[in-house]
N, C-alpha and C positions, 0 to 999 in steps of 0.2 A: 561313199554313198551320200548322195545330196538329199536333204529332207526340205522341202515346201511347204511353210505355214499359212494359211494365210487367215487374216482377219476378220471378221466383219463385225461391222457396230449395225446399232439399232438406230434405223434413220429418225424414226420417229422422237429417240432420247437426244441424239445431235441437235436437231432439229430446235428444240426444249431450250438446249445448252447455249446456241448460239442465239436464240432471241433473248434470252435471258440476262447474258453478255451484251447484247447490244443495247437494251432495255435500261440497264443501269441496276441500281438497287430501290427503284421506284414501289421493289412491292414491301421493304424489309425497313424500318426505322432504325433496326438492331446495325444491319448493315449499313444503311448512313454514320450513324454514329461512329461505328467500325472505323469506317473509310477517313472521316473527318481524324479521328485522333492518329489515324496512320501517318496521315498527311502532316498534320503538324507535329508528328516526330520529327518525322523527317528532316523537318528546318530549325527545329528548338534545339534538338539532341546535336546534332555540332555545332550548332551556335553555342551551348552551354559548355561544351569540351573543348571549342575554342576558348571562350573565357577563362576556363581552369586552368589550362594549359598557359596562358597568357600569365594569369596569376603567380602561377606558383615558375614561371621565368619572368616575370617580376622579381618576387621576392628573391631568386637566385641571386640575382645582378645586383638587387640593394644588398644582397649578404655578400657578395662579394668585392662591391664599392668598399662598403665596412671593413673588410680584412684588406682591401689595398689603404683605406687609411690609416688602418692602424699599424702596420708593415713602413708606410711614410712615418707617422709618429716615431716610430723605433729606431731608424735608420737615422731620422734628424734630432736624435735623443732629446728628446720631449721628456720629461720627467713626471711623474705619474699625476702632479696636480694638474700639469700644462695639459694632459691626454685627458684628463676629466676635461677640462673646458674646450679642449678642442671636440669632444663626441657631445655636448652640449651645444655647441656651436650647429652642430647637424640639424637641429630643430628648427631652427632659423634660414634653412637653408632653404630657397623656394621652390627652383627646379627638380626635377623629376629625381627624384632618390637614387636612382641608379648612377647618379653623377657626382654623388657625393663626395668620393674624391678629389673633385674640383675644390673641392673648400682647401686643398692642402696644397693645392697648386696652382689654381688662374687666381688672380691680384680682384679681378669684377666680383668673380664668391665669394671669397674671402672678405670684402670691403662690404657686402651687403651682409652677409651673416652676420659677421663682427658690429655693427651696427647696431641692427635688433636686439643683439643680443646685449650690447653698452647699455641701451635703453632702462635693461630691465637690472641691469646688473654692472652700474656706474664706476665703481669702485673695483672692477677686474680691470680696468684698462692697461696696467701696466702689465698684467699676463699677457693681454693677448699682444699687446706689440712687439713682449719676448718671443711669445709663440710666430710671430707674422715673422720676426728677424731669425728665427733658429728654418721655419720651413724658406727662406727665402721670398719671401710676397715681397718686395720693396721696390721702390724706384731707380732703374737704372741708369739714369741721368738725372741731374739737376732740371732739366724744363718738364718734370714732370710732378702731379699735383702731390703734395703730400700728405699722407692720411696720419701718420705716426712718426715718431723719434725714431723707429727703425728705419725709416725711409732716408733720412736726412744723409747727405754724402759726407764722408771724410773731406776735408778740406773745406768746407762751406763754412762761408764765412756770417756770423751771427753781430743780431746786439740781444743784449740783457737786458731786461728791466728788473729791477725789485724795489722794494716800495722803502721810501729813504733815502735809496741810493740814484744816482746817477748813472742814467745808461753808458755802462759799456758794450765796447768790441769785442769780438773773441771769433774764434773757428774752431770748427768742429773737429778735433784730433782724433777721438774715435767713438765708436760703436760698437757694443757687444751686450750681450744677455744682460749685463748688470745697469747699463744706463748710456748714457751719451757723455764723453770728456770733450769738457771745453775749455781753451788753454783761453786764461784770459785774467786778469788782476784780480788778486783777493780777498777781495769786496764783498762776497759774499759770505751768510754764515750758514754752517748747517743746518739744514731743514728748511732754510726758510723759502718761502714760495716765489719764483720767477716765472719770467714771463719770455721767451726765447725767440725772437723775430726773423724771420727765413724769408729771406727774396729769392724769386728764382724768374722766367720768364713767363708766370703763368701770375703769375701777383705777390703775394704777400700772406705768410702764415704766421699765426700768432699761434708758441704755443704755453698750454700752463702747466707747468712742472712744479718740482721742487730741487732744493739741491742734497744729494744726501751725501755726500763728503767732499770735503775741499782737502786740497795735497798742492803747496806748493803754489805755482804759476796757473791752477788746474783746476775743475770742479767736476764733480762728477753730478749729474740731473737725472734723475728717475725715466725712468720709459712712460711712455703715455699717448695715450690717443685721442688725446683732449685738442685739436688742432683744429683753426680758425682760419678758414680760408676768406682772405678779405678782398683777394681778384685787384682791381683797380683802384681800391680804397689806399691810401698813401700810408694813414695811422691807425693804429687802434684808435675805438673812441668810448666814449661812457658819458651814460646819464647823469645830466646832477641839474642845478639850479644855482646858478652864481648869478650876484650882481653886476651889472656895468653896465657903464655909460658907455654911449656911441654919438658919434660927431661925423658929417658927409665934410672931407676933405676938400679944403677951397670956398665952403659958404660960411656966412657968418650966423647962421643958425645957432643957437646954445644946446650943446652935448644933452641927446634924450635917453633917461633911465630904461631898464630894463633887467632881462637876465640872458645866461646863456644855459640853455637846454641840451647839447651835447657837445662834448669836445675830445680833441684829438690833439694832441703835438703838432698837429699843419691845418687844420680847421674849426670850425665851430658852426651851431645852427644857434642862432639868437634871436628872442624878442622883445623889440623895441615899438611899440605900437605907435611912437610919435617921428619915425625914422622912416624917411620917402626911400622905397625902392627903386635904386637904376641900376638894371645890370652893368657889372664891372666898376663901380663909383665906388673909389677911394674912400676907409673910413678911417677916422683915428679910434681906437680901441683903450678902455680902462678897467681893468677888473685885478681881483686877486683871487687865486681857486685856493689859496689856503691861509687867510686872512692877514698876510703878511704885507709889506708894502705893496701896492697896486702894480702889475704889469704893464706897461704902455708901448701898443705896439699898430702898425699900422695891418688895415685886410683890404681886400677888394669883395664887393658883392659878386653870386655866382647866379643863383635860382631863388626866388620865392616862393612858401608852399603855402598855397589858398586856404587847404584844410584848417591848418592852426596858425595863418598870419608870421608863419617862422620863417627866416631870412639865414638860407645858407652862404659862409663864408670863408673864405683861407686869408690865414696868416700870408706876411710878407715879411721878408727878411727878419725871423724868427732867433734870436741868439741863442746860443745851445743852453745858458744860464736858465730861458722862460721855458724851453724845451721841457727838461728836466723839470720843474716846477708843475709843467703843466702834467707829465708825465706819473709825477708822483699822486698827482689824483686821478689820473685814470685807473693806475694801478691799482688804488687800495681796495 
């Protein structure tokens, strides 16, 4: 059996319905209001569950950075103080937390963290260069810059300074967690403070150590990340204020007083207010940096600097005797 309903509305309530709808809600405030806060659900309410959801997979990925570094700490047994300073190191870290990881494995993190963090807390550096040499962060060739004593290659060959003594030679035998062995005469004594000089194809790095035990032919130097990159600089150099005369080679001028204001084993910046500048003019040289008989030795002029009237200049055939002389005042 088929059944047939059929409908009818009230045209006149249609009628009502549809101007009413077309009308808008121009007769109702209650309805504006309505309509307005529907609307801006509509685009706040995922915008804000976007955000949440963003957040808390944020926070996933920094907690899980965190357990992949500490997972590194453990595998490269870090020892509980070195994992203190390495999850301290995280603070300093600039890039987005999720990458934290990186501190234990790219050389760029690691070199800028470590940094910041020497800054404020000078006296860990020998941690962290154990810590740089146990996770591997180091240089894998000699032309490459050196930030720390973990970096330095076996076999590279060194000089020493220490103050008294006469630079020697030496190379670097090895490297491990407890310091850097440098086979080299035993000259040195325990503790006392050296100065370790590394060439490579990038310049010249100064670094400052100490030595904490001598054995034989051998010395072993603290780890450190006290390192002086001097690029195209030949020597170290240091402030001080020494007397001498200076004479232009070849005139009959008489030798004009002065001092020299910094110096280096291969140069010096000097001023002599009565002393004509021409670049490259031969000077004869007389000073003593540690009030013992006078050095005399010849320079050439390089630059003059306007600022303070100072007149930079390198030694000439320098004897290793004035070397070391001049070396022991840099050093102190």
């Amino acid at each position: 059996m088929i059944v047939y309903l059929q409908i009818i509305f009230d045209q006149e309530r249609m009628d009502k319905f549809f101007e009413d709808l077309s009308k808008g809600f121009e007769k109702s405030p209650f309805e504006i209001a309505l309509a307005i806060i529907l609307f801006t659900g509509m685009i706040v309410v995922p915008v804000i569950l976007t955000i949440i959801f963003s957040i808390r997979s944020w926070h996933k990925a920094v907690k899980a950075a965190r357990s992949r570094l500490e997972t590194i700490a453990e595998q490269k047994q870090l020892t509980v103080e070195e994992r203190q300073i390495l999850t301290k190191l995280t603070k300093y870290f600039s890039r987005n937390k999720r990458y934290l990881a990186q501190i234990a494995t790219e050389p760029a993190s690691f070199n800028a963290a470590s940094r910041r963090f020497l800054k404020k807390k000078p006296a860990q550096d020998d941690s962290i260069a154990r810590i740089r040499l146990k996770l591997g962060i180091a240089a894998k060739t000699s032309g490459q810059i050196i930030h720390s004593t973990a970096e330095i290659i076996i076999g590279t060959p060194v000089l020493v300074h220490g103050t008294g003594i006469k630079t020697e030679k030496g190379n670097v035998a090895a490297v491990d967690p407890k310091g850097i062995v440098i086979k080299i005469k035993p000259v040195f004594a325990e503790n006392s403070p050296i100065m370790v000089e590394v060439r490579t194809r990038q310049g010249c790095f100064i670094i400052s150590t100490r030595v904490m035990k001598t054995q034989g032919s051998a010395i072993l130097a603290a780890h450190t990340e006290k390192v002086e990159h001097l690029q195209k600089r030949k020597f170290y150099r240091r402030k001080v204020k020494i007397p001498l005369t200076a004479q232009v080679i070849g005139r009959d001028d008489e030798p004009e007083g002065g001092y020299i204001t910094d110096i280096s084993a291969g140069g010096a910046r000097i001023y002599v207010p009565g002393l004509p500048f021409q670049k490259g003019a031969p000077l004869q040289l007389s000073f003593s940096p540690d009030k013992r008989n006078p050095i005399k030795l010849k320079a050439r002029t390089l630059r003059e600097h306007e600022r303070d009237h100072t007149i930079s200049i390198e030694f000439l055939d320098i004897s290793k005797a004035a070397q070391d002389r001049i070396m022991r005042i840099v050093l102190k």
